[in-house]
N, C-alpha and C positions, 0 to 999 in steps of 0.2 A: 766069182765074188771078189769084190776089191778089198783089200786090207788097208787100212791104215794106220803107219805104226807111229807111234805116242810123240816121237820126238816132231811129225809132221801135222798131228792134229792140235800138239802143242803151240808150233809156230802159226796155224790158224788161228787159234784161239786169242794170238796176242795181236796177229792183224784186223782182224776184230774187233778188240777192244782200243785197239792206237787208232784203228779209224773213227771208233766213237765218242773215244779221246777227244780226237779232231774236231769231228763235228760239234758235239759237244763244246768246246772250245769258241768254234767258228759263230756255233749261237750265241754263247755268251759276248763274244766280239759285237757279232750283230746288234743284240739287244741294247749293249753297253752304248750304242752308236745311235742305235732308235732313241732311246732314255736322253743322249747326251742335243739330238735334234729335236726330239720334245720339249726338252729345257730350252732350249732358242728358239721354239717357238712360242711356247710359254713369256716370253723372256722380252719376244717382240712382240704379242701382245699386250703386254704391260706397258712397255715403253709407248706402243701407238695409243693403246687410252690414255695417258698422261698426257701425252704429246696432242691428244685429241680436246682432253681438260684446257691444258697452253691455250691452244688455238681458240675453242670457245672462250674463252676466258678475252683472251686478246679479241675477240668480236666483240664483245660487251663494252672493253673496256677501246676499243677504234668508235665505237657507234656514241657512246658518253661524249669522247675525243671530239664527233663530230658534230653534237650537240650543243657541245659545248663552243665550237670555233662555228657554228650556225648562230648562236645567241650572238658570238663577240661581233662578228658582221653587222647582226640588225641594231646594235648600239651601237657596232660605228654608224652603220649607218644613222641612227636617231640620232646619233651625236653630232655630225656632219652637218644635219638638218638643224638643230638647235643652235650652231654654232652661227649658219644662217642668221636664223630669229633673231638671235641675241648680236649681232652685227647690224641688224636690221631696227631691233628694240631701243639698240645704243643710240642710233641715229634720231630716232623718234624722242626716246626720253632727255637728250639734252640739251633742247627749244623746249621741251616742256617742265626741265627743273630752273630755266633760265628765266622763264612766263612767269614761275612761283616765285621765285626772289623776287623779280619786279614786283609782283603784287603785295608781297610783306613787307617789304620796300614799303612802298606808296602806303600800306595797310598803317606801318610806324607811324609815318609822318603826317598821315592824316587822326593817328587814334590821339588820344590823353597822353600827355606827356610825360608817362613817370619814368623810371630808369631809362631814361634817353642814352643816354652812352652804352649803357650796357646792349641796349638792344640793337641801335647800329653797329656798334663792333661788331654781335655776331653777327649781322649781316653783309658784313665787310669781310668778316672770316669766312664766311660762305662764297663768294663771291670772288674771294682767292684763292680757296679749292675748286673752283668748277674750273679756274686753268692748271689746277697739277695733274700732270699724268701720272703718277705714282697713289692716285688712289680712285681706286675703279666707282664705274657709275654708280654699283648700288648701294655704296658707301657713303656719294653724294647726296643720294637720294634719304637714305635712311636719314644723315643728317639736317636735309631739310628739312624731312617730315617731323624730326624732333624739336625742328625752332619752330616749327607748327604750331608742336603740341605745347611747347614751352607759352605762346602766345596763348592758347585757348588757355590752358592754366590761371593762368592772370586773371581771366574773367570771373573766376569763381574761389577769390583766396583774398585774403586781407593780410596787408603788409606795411611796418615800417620800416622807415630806412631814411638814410642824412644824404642830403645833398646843398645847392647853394641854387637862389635864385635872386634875380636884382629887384630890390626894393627900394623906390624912390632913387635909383642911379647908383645903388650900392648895393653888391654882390655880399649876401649876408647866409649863416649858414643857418638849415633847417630842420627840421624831423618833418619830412611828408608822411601823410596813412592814406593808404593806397587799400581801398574797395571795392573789388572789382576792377571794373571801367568804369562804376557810377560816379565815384567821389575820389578827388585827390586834394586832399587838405592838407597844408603846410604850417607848422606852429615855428617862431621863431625859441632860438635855444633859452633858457628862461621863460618862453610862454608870453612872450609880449606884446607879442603880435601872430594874428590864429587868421587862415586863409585859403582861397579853395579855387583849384582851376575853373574858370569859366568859360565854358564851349563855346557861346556864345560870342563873347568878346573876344575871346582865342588868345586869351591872357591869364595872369592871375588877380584874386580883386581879394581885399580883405573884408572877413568877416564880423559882425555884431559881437566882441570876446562876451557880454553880457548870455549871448546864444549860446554861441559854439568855442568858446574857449573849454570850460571842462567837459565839452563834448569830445572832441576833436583831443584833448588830453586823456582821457578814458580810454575813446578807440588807438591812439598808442600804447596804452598799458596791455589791449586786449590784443594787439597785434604782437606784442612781443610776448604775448603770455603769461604777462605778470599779474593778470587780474580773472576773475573768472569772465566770460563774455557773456556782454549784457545788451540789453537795447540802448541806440546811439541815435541822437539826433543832427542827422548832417546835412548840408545844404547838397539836393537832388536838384538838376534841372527838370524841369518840368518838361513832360512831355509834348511834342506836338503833332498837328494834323498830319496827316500825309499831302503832298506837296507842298508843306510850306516849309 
């Protein structure tokens, strides 16, 4: 039978426990290392979803990006093509704003002659802008269409206003009343003499004053507003057939 004596089951006893010391130890090392590579991977999972959020995000916002630089192409390009048109429109509309003055033109000088100056100048002033290059065609153009409108205006407005026509060889000054295009009646200043464009003769002829003197004085009151408007008896030419 083996003995063994205390001092040698003692020094067992503490190699024993130093080696489980150790191990012990060695786990916790271990574990310390597992826990510290769980964290990093933890760690770079987070970072890859984020980084994965980035990247979606940045698809969303590349495909907008490309949406967006898809739209800017088809307006240049519609833009390119309109640029066309309107190089194209330029050329066409101004022979055709040029056709239009002619015609208002001829239209003045063939209508009733009231605001004569007035209305050639602006068609003088027209006619000076269609050669500045400093102001684009549909500036020309809008301006036309408002001496246009300025003409049809006339046809349906009653107006006095002073001007001078020659009477017997002497330029004498007047109150015209201007109605419409129907009647252009001229009174001398004092009323002394009362008178009316005649189409006709493509002059002016003076009127019966027994008629049309406080006719022709009334429709001045009622042209400047000074009187309520009333019925006016003015000398109309008479209408006629067609072809004559």
């Amino acid at each position: 039978m083996t003995t063994v004596s205390g001092a040698a089951l003692g020094a067992t006893i503490q190699e024993v426990t130093n080696a489980g010391e150790q191990r012990a130890a060695a786990a916790a090392a271990d574990q310390q290392r597992i826990n510290q590579v769980a964290d990093q991977i933890e760690q770079i999972v987070i970072d890859f979803e984020t980084e994965a959020k980035v990247v979606d995000g940045l698809k969303v916002y590349n495909n907008l990006l490309q949406r967006q630089v898809n739209n800017q192409e088809a307006a240049k390009a519609d833009l390119t093509a309109a640029i066309d048109d309107v190089a194209l429109i330029e050329r066409q509309i101004v022979p055709l704003m040029t056709r239009m003055l002619d015609a208002l033109d001829e239209f003045v000088q063939l209508d009733t002659p009231f605001l004569v100056t007035e209305r050639t100048d602006r068609i003088a002033r027209l006619r000076d802008m269609m050669d500045r290059s400093d102001v684009t065609p549909a500036e020309k153009l809008r301006q036309i269409l408002e001496a246009y409108s300025i003409e049809n205006e006339y046809g349906r407005t009653i107006e006095a206003y002073k001007g001078s026509i020659d009477l017997d060889g002497r330029m004498q000054e007047v109150d015209f009343l201007r109605i419409g295009r129907v009647v252009l009646a001229y009174q001398t200043v004092g009323g002394g003499t009362t008178g009316a464009w005649d189409k006709d003769a493509g002059a002016f002829v003076s009127l019966p004053p027994e008629t049309y003197k406080a006719q022709v004085t009334e429709g001045l009151k009622i042209a400047r507003k000074q009187v309520a408007p009333d019925l006016l008896v003015v000398p109309v030419a008479a209408a006629k057939e067609a072809g004559q």
